[in-house]
Residue, then its C-alpha position, 0 to 999 in steps of 0.5 A: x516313166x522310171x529310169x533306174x541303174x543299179x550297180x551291184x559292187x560287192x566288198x570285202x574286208x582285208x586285214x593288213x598291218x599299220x605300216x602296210x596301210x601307212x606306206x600304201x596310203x602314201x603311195x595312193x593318189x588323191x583321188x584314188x580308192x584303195x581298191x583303184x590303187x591295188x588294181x594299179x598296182x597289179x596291172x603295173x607288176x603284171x606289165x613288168x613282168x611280162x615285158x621282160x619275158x624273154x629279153x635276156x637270152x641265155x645260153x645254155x651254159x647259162x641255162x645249166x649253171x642257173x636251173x640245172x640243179x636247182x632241186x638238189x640245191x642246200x638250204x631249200x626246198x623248191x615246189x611247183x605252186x599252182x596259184x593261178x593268173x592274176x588278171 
C-alpha cells in the first residue's frame, strides 16, 4: 500500500531592486519566506484599509471642499483605474 501527497506550488520570478530587496529582508522574519511575508504584508494593508473606512464622518462642507472639484484641480489629471481587489 502507497500513500503519496502531491502539492502542486508554482513560482514566479519578480524583479526588484537591491534596496527593495535590502529593506524587505529586514523587515522579514527568521523563519518566514518572501512569499509569506508579502502575503503578510497584503493582509495588514488590507486590514488597515478597510478598518478605516468610515471612521471620520465628513460633513458635507467638507465633503464639497475635499472632492468637489477634484477634476478640474491643476496639476493632475485624475482617472478611474480598474485594478481590481487584492485578496
Amino acid at each position: 500500500m502507497c500513500m503519496c501527497m502531491c502539492i502542486n506550488m508554482t513560482s514566479k520570478n519578480i524583479s526588484i531592486t537591491k534596496e527593495v530587496y535590502n529593506k524587505l529582508k529586514k523587515i522579514k522574519a527568521e523563519n518566514e519566506s518572501f512569499s509569506e511575508l508579502f502575503l503578510r504584508l497584503l493582509k495588514v494593508q488590507k486590514y488597515n484599509i478597510e478598518k478605516s473606512f468610515g471612521v471620520w464622518k465628513l460633513s458635507e462642507k467638507e465633503m464639497e471642499d475635499i472632492w468637489g472639484n477634484i477634476n478640474n484641480r491643476a496639476g493632475r489629471r485624475w482617472k478611474k483605474l480598474d485594478i481590481g481587489e487584492i485578496k
